[in-house]
PyMOL Python script that loads the backbone (N, CA, C, O; Angstrom):
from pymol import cmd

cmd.read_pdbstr("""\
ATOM      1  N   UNK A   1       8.174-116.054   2.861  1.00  0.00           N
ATOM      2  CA  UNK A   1       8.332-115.253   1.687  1.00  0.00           C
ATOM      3  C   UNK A   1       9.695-114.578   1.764  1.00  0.00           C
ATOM      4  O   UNK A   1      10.122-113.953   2.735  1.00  0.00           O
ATOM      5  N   UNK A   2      10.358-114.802   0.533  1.00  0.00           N
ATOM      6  CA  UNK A   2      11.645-114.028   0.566  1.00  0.00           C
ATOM      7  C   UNK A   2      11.080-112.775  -0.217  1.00  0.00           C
ATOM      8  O   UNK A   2      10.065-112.737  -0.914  1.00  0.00           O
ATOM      9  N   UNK A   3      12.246-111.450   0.144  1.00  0.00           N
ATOM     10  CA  UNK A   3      11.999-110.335  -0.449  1.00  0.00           C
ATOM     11  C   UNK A   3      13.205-109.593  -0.133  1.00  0.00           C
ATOM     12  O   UNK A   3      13.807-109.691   0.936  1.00  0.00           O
ATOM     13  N   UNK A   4      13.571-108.764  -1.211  1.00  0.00           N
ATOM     14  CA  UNK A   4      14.728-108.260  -1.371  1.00  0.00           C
ATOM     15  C   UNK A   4      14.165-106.473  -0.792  1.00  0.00           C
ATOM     16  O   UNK A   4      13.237-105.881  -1.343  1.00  0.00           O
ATOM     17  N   UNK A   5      15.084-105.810   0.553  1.00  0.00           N
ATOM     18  CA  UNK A   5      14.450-104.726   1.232  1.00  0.00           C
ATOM     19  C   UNK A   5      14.045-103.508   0.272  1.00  0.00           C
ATOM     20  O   UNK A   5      13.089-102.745   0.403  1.00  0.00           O
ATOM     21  N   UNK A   6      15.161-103.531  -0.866  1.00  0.00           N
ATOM     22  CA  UNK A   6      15.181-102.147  -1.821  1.00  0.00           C
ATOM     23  C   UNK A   6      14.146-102.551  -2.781  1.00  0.00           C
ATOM     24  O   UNK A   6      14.485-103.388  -3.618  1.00  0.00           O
ATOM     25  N   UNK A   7      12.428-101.913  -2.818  1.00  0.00           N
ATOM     26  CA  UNK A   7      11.492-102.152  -3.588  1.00  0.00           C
ATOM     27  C   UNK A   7      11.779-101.195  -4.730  1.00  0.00           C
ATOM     28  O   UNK A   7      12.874-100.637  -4.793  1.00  0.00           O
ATOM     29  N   UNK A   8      10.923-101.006  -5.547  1.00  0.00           N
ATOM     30  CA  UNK A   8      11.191 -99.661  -6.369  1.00  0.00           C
ATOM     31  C   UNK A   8       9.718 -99.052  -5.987  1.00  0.00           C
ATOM     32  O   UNK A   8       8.587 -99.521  -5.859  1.00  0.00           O
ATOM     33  N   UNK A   9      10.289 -97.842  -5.879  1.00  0.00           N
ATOM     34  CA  UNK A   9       9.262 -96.795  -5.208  1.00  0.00           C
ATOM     35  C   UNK A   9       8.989 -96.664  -3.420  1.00  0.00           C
ATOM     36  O   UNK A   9       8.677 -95.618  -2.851  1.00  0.00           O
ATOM     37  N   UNK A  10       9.215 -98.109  -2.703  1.00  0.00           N
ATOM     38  CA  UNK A  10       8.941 -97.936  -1.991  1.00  0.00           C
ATOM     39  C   UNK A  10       9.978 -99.583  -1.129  1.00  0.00           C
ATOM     40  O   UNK A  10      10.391-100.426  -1.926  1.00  0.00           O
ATOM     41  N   UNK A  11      10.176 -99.743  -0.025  1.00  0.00           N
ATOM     42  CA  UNK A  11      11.098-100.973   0.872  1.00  0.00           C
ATOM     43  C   UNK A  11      10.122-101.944   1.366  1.00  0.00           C
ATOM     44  O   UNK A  11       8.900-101.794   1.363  1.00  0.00           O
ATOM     45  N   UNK A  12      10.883-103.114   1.857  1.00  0.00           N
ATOM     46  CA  UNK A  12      10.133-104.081   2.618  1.00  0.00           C
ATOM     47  C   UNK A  12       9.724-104.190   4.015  1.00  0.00           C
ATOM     48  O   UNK A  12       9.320-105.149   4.672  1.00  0.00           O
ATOM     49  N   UNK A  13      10.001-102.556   4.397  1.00  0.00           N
ATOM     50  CA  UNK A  13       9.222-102.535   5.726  1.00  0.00           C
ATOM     51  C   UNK A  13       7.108-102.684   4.940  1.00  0.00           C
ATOM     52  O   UNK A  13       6.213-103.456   5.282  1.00  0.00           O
ATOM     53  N   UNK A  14       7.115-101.595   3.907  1.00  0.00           N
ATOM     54  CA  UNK A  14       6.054-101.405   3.034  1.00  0.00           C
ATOM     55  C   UNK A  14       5.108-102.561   2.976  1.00  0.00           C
ATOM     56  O   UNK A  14       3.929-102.601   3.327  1.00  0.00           O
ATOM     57  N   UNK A  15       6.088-103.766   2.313  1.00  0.00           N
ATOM     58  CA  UNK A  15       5.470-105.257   2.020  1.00  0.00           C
ATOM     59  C   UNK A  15       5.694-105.906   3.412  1.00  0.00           C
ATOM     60  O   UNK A  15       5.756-107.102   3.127  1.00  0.00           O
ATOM     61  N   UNK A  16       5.841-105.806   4.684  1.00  0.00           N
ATOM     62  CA  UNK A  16       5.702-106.449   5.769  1.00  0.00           C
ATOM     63  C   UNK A  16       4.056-106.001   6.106  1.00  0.00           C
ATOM     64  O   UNK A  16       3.082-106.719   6.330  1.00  0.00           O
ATOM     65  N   UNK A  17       4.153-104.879   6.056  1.00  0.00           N
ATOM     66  CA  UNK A  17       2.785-104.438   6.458  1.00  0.00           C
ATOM     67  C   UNK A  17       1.497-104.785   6.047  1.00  0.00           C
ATOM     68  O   UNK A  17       0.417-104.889   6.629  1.00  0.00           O
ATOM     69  N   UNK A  18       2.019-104.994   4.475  1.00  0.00           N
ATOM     70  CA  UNK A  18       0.953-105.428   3.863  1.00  0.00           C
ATOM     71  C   UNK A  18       0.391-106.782   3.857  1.00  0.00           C
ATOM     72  O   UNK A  18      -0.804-107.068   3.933  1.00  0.00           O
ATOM     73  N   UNK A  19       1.445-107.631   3.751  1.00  0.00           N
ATOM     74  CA  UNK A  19       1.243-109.007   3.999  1.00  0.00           C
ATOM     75  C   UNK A  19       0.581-109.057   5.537  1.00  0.00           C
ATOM     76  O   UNK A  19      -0.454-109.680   5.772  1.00  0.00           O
ATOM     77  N   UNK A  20       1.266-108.372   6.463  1.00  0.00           N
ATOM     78  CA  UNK A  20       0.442-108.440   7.996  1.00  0.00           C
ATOM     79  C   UNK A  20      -0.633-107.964   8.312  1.00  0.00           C
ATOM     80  O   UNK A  20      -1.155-108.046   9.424  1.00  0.00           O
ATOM     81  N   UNK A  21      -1.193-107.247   7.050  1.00  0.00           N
ATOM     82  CA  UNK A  21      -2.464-107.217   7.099  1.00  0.00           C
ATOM     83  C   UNK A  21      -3.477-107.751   7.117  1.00  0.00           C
ATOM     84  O   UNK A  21      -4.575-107.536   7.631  1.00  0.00           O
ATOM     85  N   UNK A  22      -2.799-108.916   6.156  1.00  0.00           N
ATOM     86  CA  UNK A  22      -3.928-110.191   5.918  1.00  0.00           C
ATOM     87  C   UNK A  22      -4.386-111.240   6.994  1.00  0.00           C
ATOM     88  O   UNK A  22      -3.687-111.318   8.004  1.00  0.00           O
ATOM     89  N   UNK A  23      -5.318-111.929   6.901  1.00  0.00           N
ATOM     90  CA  UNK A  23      -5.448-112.710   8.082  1.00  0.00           C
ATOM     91  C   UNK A  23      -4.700-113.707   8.612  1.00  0.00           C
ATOM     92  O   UNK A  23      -4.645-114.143   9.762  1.00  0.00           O
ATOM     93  N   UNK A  24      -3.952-114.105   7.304  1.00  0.00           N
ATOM     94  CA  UNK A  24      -2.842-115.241   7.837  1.00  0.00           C
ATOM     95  C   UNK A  24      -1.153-114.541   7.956  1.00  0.00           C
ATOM     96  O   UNK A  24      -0.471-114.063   7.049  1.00  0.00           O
ATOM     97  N   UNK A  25      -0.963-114.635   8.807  1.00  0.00           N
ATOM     98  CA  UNK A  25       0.322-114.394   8.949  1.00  0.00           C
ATOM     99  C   UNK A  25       1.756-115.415   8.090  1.00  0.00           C
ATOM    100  O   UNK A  25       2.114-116.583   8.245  1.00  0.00           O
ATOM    101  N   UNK A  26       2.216-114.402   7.273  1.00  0.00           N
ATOM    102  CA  UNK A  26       3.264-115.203   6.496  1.00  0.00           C
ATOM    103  C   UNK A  26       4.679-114.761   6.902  1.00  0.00           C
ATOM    104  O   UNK A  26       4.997-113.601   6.640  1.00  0.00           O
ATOM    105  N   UNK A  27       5.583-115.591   7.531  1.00  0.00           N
ATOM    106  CA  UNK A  27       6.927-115.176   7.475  1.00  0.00           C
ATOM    107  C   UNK A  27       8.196-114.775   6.353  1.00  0.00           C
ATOM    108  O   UNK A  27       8.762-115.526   5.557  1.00  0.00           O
ATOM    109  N   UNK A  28       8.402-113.388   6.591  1.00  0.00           N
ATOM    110  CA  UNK A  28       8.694-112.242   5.498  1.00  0.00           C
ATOM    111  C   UNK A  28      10.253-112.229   6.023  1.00  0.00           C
ATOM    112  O   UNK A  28      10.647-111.740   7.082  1.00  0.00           O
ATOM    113  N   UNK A  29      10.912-112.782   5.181  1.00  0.00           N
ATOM    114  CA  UNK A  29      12.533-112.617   5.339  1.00  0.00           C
ATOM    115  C   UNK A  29      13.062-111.469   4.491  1.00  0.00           C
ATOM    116  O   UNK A  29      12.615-111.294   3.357  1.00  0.00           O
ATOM    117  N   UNK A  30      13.876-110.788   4.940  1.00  0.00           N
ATOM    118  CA  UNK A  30      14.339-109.576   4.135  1.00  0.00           C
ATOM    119  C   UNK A  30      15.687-109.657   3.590  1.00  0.00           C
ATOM    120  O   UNK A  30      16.638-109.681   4.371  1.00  0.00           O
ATOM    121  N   UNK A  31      15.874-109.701   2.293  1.00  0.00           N
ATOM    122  CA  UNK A  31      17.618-109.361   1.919  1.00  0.00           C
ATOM    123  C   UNK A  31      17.715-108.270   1.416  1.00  0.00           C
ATOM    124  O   UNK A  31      16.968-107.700   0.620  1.00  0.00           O
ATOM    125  N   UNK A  32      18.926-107.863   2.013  1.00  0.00           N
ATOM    126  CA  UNK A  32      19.344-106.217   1.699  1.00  0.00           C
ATOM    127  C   UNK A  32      20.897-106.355   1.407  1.00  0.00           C
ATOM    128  O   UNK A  32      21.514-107.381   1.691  1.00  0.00           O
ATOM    129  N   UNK A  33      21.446-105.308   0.854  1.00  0.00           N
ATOM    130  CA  UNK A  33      22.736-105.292   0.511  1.00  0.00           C
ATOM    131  C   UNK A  33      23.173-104.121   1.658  1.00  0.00           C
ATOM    132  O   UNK A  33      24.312-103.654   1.629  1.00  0.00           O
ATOM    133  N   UNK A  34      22.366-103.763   2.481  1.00  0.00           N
ATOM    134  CA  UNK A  34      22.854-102.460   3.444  1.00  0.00           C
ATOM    135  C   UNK A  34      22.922-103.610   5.163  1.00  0.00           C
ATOM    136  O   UNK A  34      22.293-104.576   5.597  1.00  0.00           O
ATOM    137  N   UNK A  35      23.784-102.957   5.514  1.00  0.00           N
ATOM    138  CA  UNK A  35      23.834-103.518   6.973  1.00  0.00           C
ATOM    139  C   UNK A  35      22.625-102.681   7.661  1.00  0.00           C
ATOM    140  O   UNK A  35      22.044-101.666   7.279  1.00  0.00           O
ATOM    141  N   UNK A  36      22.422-103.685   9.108  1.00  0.00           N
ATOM    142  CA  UNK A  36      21.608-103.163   9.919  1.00  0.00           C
ATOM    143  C   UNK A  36      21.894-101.415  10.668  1.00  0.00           C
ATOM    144  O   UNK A  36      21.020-100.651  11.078  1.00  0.00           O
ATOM    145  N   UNK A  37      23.134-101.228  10.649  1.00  0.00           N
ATOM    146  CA  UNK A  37      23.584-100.108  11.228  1.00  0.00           C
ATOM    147  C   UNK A  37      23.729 -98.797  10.278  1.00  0.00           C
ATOM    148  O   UNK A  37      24.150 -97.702  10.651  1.00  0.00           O
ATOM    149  N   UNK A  38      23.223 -99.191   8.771  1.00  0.00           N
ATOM    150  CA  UNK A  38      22.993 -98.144   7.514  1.00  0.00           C
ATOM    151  C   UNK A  38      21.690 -97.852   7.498  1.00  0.00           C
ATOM    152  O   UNK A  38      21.215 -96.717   7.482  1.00  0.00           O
ATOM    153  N   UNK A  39      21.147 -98.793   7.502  1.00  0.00           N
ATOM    154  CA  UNK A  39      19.621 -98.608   7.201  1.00  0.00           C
ATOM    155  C   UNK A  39      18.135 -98.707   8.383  1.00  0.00           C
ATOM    156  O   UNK A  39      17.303 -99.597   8.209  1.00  0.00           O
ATOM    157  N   UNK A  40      18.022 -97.941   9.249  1.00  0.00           N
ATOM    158  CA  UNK A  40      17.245 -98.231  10.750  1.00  0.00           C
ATOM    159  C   UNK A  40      16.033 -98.711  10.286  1.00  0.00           C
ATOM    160  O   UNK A  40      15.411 -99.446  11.053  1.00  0.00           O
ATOM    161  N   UNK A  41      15.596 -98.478   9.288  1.00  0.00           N
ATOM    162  CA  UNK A  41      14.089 -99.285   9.108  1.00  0.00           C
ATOM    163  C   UNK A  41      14.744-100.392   9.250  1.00  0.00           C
ATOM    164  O   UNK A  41      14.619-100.636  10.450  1.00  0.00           O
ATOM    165  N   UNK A  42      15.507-101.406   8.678  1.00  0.00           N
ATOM    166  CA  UNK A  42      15.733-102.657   8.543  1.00  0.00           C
ATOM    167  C   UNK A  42      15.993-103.164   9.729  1.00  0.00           C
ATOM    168  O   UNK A  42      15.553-104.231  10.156  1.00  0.00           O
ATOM    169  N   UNK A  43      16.855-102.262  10.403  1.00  0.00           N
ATOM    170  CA  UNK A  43      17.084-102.691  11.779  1.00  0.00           C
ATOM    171  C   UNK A  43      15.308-103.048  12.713  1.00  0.00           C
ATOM    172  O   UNK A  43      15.124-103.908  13.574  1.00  0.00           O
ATOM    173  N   UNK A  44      14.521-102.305  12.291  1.00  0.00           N
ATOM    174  CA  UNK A  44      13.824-101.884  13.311  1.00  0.00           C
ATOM    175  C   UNK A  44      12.764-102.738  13.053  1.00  0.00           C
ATOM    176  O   UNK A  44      12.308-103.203  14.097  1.00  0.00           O
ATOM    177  N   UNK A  45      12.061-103.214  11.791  1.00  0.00           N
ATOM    178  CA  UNK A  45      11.283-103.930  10.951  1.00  0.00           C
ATOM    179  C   UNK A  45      11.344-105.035  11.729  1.00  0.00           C
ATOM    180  O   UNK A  45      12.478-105.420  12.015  1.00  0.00           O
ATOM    181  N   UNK A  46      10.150-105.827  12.270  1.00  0.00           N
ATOM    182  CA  UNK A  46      10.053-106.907  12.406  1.00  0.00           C
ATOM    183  C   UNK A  46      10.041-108.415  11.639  1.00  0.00           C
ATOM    184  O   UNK A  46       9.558-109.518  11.895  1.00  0.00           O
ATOM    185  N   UNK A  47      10.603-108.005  10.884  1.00  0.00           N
ATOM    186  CA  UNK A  47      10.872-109.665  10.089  1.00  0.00           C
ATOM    187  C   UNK A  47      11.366-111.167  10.388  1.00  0.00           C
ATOM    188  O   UNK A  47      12.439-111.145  10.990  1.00  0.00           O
ATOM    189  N   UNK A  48      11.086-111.925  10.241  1.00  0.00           N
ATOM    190  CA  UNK A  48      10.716-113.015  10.361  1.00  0.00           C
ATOM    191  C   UNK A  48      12.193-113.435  10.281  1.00  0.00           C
ATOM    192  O   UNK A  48      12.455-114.288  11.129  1.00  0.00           O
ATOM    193  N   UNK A  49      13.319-113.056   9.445  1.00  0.00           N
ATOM    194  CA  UNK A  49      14.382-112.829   9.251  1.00  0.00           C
ATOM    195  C   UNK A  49      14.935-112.025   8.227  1.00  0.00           C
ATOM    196  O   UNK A  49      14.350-111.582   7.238  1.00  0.00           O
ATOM    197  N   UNK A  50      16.373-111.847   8.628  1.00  0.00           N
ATOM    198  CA  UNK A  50      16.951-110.958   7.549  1.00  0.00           C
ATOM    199  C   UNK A  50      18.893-111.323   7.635  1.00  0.00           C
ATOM    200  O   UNK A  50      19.812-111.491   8.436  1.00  0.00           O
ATOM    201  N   UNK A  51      18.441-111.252   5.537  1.00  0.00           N
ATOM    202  CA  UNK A  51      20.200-111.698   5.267  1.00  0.00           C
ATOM    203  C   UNK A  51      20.460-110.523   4.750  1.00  0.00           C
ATOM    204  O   UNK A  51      19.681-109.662   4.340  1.00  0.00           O
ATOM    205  N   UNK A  52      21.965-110.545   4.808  1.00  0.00           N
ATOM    206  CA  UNK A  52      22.646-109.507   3.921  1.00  0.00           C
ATOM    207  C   UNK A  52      23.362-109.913   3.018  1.00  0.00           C
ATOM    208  O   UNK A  52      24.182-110.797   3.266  1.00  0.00           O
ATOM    209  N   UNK A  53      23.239-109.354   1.684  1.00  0.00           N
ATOM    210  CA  UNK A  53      24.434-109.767   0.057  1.00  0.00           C
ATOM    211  C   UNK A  53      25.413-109.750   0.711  1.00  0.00           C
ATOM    212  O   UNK A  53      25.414-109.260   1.841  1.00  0.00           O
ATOM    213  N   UNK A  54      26.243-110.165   0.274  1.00  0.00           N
ATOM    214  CA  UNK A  54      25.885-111.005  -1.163  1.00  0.00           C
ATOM    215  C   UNK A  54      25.535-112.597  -0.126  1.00  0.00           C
ATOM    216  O   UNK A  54      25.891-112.758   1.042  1.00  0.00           O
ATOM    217  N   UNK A  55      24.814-113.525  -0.925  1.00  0.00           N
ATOM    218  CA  UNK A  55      24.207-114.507  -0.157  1.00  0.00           C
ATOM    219  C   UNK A  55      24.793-115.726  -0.880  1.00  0.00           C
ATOM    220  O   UNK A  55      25.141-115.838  -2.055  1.00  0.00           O
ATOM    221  N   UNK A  56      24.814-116.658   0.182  1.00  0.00           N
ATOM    222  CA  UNK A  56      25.050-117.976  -0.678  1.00  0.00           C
ATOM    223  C   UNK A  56      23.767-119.179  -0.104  1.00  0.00           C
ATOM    224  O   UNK A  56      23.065-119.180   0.907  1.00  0.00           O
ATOM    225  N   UNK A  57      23.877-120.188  -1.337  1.00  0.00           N
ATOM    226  CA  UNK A  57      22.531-121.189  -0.866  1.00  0.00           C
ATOM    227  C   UNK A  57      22.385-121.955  -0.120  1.00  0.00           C
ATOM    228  O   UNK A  57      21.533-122.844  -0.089  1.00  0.00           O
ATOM    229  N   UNK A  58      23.483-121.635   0.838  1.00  0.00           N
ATOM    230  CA  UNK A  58      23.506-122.557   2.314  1.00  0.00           C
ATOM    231  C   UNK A  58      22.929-121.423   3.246  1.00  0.00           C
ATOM    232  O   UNK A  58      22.194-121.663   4.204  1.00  0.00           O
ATOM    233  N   UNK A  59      23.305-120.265   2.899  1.00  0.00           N
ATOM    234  CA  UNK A  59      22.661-119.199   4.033  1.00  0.00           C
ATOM    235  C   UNK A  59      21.481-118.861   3.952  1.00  0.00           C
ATOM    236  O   UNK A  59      21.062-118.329   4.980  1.00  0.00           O
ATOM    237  N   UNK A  60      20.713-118.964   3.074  1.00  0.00           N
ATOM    238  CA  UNK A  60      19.799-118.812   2.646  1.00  0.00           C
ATOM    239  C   UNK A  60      18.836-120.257   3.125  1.00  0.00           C
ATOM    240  O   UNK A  60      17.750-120.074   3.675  1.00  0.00           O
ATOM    241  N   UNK A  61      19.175-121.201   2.949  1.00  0.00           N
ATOM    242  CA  UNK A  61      18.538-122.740   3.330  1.00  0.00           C
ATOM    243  C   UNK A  61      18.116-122.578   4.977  1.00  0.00           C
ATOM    244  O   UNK A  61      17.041-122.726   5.558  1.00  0.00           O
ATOM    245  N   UNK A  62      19.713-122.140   5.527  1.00  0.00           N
ATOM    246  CA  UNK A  62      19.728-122.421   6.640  1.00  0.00           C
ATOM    247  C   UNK A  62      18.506-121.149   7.311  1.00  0.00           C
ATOM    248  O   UNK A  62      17.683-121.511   8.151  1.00  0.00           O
ATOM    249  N   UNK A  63      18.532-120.162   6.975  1.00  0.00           N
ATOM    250  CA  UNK A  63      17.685-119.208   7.637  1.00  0.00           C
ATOM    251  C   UNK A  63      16.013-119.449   7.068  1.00  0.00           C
ATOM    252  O   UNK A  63      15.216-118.932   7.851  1.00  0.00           O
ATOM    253  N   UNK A  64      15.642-119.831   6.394  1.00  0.00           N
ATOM    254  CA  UNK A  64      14.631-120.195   5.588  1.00  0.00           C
ATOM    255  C   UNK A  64      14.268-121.343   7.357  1.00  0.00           C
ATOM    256  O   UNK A  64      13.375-121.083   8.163  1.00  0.00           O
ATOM    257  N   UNK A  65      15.383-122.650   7.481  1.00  0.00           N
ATOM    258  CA  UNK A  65      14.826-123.833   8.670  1.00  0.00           C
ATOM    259  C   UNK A  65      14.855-122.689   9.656  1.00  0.00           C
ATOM    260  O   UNK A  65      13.810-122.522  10.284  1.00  0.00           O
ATOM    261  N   UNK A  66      15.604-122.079   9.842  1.00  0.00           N
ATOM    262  CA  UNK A  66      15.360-121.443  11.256  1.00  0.00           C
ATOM    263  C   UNK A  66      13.550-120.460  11.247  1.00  0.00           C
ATOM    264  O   UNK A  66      12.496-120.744  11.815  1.00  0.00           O
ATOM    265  N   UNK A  67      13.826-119.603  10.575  1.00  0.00           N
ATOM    266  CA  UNK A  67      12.104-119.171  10.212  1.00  0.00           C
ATOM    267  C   UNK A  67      11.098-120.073  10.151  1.00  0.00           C
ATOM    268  O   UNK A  67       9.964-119.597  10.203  1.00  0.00           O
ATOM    269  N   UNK A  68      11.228-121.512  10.034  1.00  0.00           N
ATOM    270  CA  UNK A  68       9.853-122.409   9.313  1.00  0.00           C
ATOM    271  C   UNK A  68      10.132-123.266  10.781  1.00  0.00           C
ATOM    272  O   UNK A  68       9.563-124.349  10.920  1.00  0.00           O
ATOM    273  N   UNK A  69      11.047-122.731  11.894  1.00  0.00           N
ATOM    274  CA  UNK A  69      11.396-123.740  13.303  1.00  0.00           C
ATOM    275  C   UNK A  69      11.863-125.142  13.310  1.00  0.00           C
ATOM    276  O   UNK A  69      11.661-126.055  14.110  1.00  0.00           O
ATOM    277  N   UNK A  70      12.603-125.072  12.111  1.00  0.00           N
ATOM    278  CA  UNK A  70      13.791-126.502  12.075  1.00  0.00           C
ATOM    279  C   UNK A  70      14.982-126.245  12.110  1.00  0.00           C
ATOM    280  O   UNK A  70      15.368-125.184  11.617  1.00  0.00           O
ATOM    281  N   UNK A  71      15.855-127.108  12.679  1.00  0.00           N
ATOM    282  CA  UNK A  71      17.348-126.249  13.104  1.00  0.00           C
ATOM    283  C   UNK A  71      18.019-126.321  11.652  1.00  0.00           C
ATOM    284  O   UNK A  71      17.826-126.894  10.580  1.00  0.00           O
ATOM    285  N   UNK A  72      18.647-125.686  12.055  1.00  0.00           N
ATOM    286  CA  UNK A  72      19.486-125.131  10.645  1.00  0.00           C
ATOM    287  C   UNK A  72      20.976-126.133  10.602  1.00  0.00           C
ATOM    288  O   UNK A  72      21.799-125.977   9.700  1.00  0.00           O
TER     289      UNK A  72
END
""", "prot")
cmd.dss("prot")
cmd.show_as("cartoon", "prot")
cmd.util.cbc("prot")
cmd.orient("prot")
């Protein structure tokens, strides 16, 4: 699952949790426009992966194989 970190009302540490609630575990990639060293939830959040904006559709492909365990 892709998901962009800035929710309204609330971030994607929020929707990690929730999805990991469920019985199946789904891998939750995070894009944010803040670096890891702005924002410590993001840093700290266990996600499956995480890009930063602006993105292009090779970076995005490639981190998608690395999360699903095919080389990139």
């Amino acid at each position: 699952m892709l998901t962009d970190f800035a929710l309204p009302g609330d971030d994607g540490v929020w929707l990690l949790e929730q999805v990991n609630q469920q019985s199946r575990r789904i891998p939750l990639i995070a894009i944010s426009g803040y670096t890891e060293s702005q924002e410590p939830r993001l840093a700290a959040a266990p996600f499956a992966g995480k890009l930063l904006k602006p993105l292009d559709f090779d970076q995005v492909c490639a981190e998608i194989a690395v999360v699903l365990g095919h080389r990139a």
